[in-house]
C-alpha positions in Angstrom: -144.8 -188.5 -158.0 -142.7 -187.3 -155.3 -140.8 -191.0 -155.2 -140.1 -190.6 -159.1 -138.2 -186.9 -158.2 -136.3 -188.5 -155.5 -135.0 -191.4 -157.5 -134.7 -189.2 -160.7 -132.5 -186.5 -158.4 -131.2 -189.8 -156.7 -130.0 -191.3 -160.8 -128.7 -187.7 -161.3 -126.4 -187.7 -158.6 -125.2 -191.0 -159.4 -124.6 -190.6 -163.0 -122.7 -186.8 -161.9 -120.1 -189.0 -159.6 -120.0 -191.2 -162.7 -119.4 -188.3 -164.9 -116.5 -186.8 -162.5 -114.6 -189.7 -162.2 -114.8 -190.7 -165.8 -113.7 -186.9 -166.8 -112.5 -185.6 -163.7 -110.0 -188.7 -162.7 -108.2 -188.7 -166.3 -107.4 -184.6 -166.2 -106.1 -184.6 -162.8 -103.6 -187.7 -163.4 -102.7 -185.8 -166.3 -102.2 -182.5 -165.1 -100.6 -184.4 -162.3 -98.2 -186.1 -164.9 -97.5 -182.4 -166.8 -96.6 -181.1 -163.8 -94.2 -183.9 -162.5 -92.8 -184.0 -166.1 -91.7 -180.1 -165.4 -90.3 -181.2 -162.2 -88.5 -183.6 -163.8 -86.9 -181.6 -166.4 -85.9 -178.6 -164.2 -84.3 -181.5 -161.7 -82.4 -182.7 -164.8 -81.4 -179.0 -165.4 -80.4 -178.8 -162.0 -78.3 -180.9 -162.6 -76.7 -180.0 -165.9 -75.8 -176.9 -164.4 -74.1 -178.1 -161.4 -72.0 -180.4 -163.8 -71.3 -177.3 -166.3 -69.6 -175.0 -162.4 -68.0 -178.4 -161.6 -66.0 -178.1 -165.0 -65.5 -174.5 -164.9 -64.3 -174.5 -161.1 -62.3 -177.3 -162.0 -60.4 -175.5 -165.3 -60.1 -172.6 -163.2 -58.1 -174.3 -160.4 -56.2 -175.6 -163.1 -55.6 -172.2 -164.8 -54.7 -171.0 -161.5 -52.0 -173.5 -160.7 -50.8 -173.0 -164.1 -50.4 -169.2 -163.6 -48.9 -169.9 -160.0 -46.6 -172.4 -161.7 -45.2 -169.3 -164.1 -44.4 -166.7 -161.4 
């Protein structure tokens, strides 16, 4: 009888491993996934709003050669 617990406790480990990575594997790829999606879209906000100075630096240079230009 004590074989049978050992191979039952044995079975029940098994199938738990089974259990994680069937469960366990999908969630963390996809929480990995969320999370690099975020990553992705604040690196592609980075970058919109380094474009967005570029153009206001670059109409203000302009805006201040104009008004140089005047005097």
């Amino acid at each position: 009888m004590k074989e049978a617990k050992d191979v039952l406790r044995i079975v029940g480990v098994v199938l738990l491993g089974l259990f994680v990575l069937v469960v366990g594997v999908p969630l963390v790829l996809t929480a990995a996934g969320v999370a690099l999606g975020i990553i992705g879209i604040l690196f592609k906000l980075a970058v919109i709003v380094i474009k967005l100075a570029v153009v206001v630096a670059i109409g203000y240079l302009v805006l201040v050669g104009i008004r140089a230009m005047l005097r």
